[in-house]
Structure formats: C-alpha cells, structure tokens
MITORKOL-141069 format. One record per residue (C-alpha): residue number from 1; residue in three letters; z, x, y. Coordinates in steps of 0.25 Angstrom, whole numbers, plus 5000, padded with zeros to 4 digits. Each point is the difference from the previous one (the first is absolute). Layout:
<recs>
    nr   rest      z      x      y
   NUM    ALA      Z      X      Y
...
</recs>
This chain:
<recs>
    nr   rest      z      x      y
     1    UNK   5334   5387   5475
     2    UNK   4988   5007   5006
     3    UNK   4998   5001   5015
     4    UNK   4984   4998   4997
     5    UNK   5000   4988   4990
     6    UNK   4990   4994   4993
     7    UNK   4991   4990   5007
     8    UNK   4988   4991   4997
     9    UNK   4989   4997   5010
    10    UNK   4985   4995   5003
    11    UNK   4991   5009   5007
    12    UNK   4994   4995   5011
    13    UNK   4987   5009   4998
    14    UNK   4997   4997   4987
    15    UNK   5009   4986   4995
    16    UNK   5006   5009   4989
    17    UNK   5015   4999   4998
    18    UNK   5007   5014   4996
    19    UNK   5014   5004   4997
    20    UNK   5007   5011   5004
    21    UNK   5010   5007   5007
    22    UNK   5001   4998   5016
    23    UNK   5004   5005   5012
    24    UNK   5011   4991   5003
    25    UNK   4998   5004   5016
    26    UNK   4988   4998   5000
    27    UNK   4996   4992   4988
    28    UNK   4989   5009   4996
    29    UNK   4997   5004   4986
    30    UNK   5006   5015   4997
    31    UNK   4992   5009   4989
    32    UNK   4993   4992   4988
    33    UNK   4998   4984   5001
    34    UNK   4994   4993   4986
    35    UNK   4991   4989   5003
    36    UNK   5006   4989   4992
    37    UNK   4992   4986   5006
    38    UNK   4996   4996   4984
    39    UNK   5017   5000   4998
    40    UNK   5005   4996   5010
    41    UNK   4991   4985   5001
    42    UNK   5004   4999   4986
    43    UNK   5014   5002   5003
    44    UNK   4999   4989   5011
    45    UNK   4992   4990   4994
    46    UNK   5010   5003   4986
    47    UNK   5012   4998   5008
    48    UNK   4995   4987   5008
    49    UNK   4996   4995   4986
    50    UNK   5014   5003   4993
    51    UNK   5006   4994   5011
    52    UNK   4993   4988   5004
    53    UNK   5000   5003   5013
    54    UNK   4986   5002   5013
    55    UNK   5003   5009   5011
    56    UNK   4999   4996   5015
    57    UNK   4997   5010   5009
    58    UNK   4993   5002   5014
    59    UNK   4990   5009   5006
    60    UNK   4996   5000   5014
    61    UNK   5004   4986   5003
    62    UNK   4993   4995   4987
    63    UNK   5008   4995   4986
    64    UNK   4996   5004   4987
    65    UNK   5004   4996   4987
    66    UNK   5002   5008   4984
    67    UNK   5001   4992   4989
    68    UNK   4996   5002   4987
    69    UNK   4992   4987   4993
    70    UNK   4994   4999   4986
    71    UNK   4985   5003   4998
    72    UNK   4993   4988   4996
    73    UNK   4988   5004   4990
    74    UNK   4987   4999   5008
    75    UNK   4991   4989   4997
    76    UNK   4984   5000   4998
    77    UNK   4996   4989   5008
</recs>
C-alpha cells in the first residue's frame, strides 16, 4: 500500500474537484493532481442512479439532498 494514496477532493478556490496523491499528514496534494470535476459528478449521479438511492449530507448547520430524477421534456407554453 502506498504511504501517499490517492485521494479526491473539491477546491475551495475554484469548485473543481481533482484526484491525486496526498500528504496523509497534511492532507495536501503531492506532485501532479488531474482535474476530474466532469467524472467524478458523472460517477456520482451514475452511482446514485444505479442504486436508487439520494445522499443526505450537512454543511454548516444546513441539509442537502442528491438525487438523481428524470428529465421531463420541456414544454412550449
């Protein structure tokens, strides 16, 4: 196993999420980090999806809620 693993986390400068390997003292990225934002939402919304499930999660003292729903197709009104 490698003492600096892989990890995946937001920036808080930019709202990007990017994958690489960290400082596990620290928990700063080490050398190269690859923005994969595009990917990981994917992965998420694909992984809710498959398992019909929403994730609860809170944030400073406020609740948020991921689900995945089907589009419906606009309408012209």
């Amino acid at each position: 196993m490698s003492k600096n693993p892989i990890k995946v986390m937001s920036s808080m400068l930019t709202g990007r999420i990017y994958a690489g390997r960290v400082n596990p003292k620290n928990q700063m990225f080490i050398g190269e980090k690859d923005d994969v934002t595009d990917t990981a939402i994917s992965a998420v919304a694909q992984h809710l999806l498959m398992e019909e499930i929403c994730l609860q999660f809170e944030v400073k003292g406020k609740t948020y809620r991921l689900e995945v729903v089907e589009a419906q197709e606009p309408t012209n009104d």
